[in-house]
N, C-alpha and C positions, 0 to 999 in steps of 0.2 A: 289874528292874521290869517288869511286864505291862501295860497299859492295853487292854484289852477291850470293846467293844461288839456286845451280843448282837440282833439284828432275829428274831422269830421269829413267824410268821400264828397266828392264833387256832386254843389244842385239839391244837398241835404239841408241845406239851411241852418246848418251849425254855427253860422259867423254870426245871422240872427241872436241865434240863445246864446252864443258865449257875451253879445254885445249885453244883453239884456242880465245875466246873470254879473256882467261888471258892475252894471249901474246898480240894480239890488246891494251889491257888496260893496260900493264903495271903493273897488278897487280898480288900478288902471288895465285895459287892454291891449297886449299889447297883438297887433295887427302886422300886415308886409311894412305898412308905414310907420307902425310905433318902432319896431324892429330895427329899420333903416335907423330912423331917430336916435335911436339909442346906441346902435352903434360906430355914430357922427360923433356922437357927445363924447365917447368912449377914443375918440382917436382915430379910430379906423377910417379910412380915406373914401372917396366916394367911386373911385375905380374899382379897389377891392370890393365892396357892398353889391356891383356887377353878379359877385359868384354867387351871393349868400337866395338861394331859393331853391324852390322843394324840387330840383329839375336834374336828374344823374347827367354828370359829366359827358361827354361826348369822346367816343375810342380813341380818338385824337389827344385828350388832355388826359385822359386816363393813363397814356399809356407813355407820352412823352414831354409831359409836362406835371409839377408840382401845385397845378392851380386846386387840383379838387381837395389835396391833404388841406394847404392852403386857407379855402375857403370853408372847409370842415371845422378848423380849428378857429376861425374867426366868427362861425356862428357857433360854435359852442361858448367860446368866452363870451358870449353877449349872452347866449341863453342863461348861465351863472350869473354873470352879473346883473340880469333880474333876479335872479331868484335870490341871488345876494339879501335882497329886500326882505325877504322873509313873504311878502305878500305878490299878487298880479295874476294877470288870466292871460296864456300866451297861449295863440292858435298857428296851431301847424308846427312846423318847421324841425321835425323829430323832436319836440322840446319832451315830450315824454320820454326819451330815449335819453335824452342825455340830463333827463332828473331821476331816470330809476331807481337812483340808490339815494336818493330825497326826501326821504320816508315822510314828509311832513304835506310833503306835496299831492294835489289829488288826480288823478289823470284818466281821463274823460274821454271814449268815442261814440262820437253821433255817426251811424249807419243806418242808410236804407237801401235795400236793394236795388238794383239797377235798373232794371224795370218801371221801377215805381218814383226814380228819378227823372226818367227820361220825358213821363208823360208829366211830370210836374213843371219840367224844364220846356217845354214843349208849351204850355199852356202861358207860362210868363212870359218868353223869348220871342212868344208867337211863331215858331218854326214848327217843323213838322217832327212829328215822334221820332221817326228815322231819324233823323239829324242830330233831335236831342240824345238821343243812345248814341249815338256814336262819339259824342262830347264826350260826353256821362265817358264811355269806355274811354275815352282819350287820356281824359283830364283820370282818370283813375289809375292810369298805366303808369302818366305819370308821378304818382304818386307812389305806386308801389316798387317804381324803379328806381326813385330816389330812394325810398329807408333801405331797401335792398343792397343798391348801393353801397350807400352809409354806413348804416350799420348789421347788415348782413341779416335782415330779418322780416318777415311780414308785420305790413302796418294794420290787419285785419286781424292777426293775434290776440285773442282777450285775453293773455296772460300778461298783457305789459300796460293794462289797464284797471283803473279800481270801479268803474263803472259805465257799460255798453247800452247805449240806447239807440232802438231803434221804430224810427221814426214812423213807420208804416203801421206801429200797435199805438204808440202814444204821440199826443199832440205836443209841439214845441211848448206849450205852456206846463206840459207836466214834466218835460225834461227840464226846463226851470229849475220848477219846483224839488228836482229828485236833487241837482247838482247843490243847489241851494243846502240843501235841510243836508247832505255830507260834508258841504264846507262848513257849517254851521259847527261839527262836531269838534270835541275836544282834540281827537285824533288829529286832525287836518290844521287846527287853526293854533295848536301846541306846535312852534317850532322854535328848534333847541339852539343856545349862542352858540354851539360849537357846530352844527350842521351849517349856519346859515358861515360862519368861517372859514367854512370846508367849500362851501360855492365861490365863496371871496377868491379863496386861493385854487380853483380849480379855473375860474376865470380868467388869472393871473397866468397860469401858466398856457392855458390855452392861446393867448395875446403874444407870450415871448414865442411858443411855438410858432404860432404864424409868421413873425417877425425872422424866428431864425430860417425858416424854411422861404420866406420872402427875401431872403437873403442870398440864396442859394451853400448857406456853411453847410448843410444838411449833407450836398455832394462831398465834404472833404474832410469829416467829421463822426465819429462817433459819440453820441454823449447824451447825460440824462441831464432835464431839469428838473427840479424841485423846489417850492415855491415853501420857505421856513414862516410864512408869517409876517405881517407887519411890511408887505411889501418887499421882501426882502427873496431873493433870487440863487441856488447854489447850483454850481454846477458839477458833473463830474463827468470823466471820461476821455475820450484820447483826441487829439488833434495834429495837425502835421507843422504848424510853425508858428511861433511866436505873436508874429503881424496878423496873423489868421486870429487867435487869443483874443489879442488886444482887438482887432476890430470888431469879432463877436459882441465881447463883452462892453462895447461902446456903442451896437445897435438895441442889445438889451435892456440896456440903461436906459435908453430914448423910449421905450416902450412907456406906456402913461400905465401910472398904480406903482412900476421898480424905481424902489429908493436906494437898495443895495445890492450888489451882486459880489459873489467868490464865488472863487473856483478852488478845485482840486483834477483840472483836464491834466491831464501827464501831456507834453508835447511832444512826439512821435515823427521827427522828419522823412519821407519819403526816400525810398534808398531804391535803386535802379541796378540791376545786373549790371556789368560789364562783361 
């Protein structure tokens, strides 16, 4: 089994070589549109699906709205429940970031300078160099403002990656060839029952988190999930009333994958000066 994640800057042609290294491997890609797909199948609604892309939140929703946690935790539970699979080639969508501790997993940037995009972009688009760099820079801002964002970190870091290619020394046929012959290895294609468990249930909890935070219980609520296995849901922590409990724990249950939920929340009613 393979488990692949492609990071590639705008106008590199990396959706090219991740497309090409699927078909070599036999395994599915998942794209903006496998992605959506996957997370339809999964439950998730097609209004939510709205948040899920590589595009940081707007001051507005950052700042008074719960949509970016939200849609954070909705495409993480989709990004695990690929990798649930053991195998797949996922491009974009921080999916490197939220497989780093995936150890089974390979994770890939295709880079080429800016420059060197601009006139390549320029030449397919048929627009003018100028135009094409200032895409190039557009679409890259965009990109580094979303993992920023996200996850607090540069997406140009080759420390959150096992192999950086760049495009302007080697040809798309040899970065093929390079990602190819590493998924090939025992290291990347060795993945463990208890790893691929640990995606199962990180996905799980990703899902209730959205759900409880799409609820708004987040506002009246202290509390941790924990996801025991076996679809099974535990919660713990403090809450202000009974009816509050009981409805939590009936939006959780709705969530697709929870067969069981308990609690151990203490209920804490609100007490007001006089």
């Amino acid at each position: 089994m393979s488990l692949i994640t492609i990071t590639s800057s705008f106008g590199s042609g990396g959706e090219k070589i991740a497309k090409e290294v699927s078909e070599q491997l036999g395994i599915e890609l998942y794209d903006d549109h496998k992605i959506q797909e996957r997370a339809l199948s999964m439950g998730i609604t097609s209004k939510d699906l709205a948040g899920i892309d590589e595009k940081a939140p707007r001051l507005f929703d950052r700042l008074f709205t719960n949509k970016p946690t939200l849609y954070l935790d909705l495409l993480g539970s989709v990004i695990f429940d690929i990798a649930s699979e053991g195998e797949g080639l996922i491009v974009g969508h921080g999916a490197q970031v939220f497989l780093e501790d995936f150890h089974c997993a390979l994770h890939v940037l295709i880079h080429t300078p800016e420059e060197t995009r601009g006139k390549w972009l320029s030449k397919e688009q048929d627009i003018t160099e100028e135009a094409a760099i200032q895409l190039v820079h557009k679409m890259d801002k965009r990109l580094k403002d979303f993992v920023q964002y996200a996850f607090n970190r540069d997406w140009k870091d080759s420390s959150g990656y096992d192999l950086v290619i760049n495009l302007e020394k080697l040809s798309p046929d040899w970065a093929v060839k390079l990602i190819l012959n590493l998924a090939g290895s025992e290291e990347i294609k060795t993945c463990s029952l208890k790893a691929v468990e640990e995606m199962e249930s990180s996905s799980l909890k990703r899902k209730v988190d959205a759900a409880i935070i799409k609820s708004n219980f987040s506002d009246f609520y202290t509390s941790f999930v924990e996801i025991t296995g076996g679809g099974k849901v535990h919660l713990s922590g403090v809450i202000y009333s009974k009816e509050e409990l009981e409805e939590m724990i009936k939006v959780i249950k709705s969530v697709p994958g929870v067969n069981e939920v308990t609690s151990e929340i203490v209920i804490m009613p609100i007490s007001y000066d006089t």
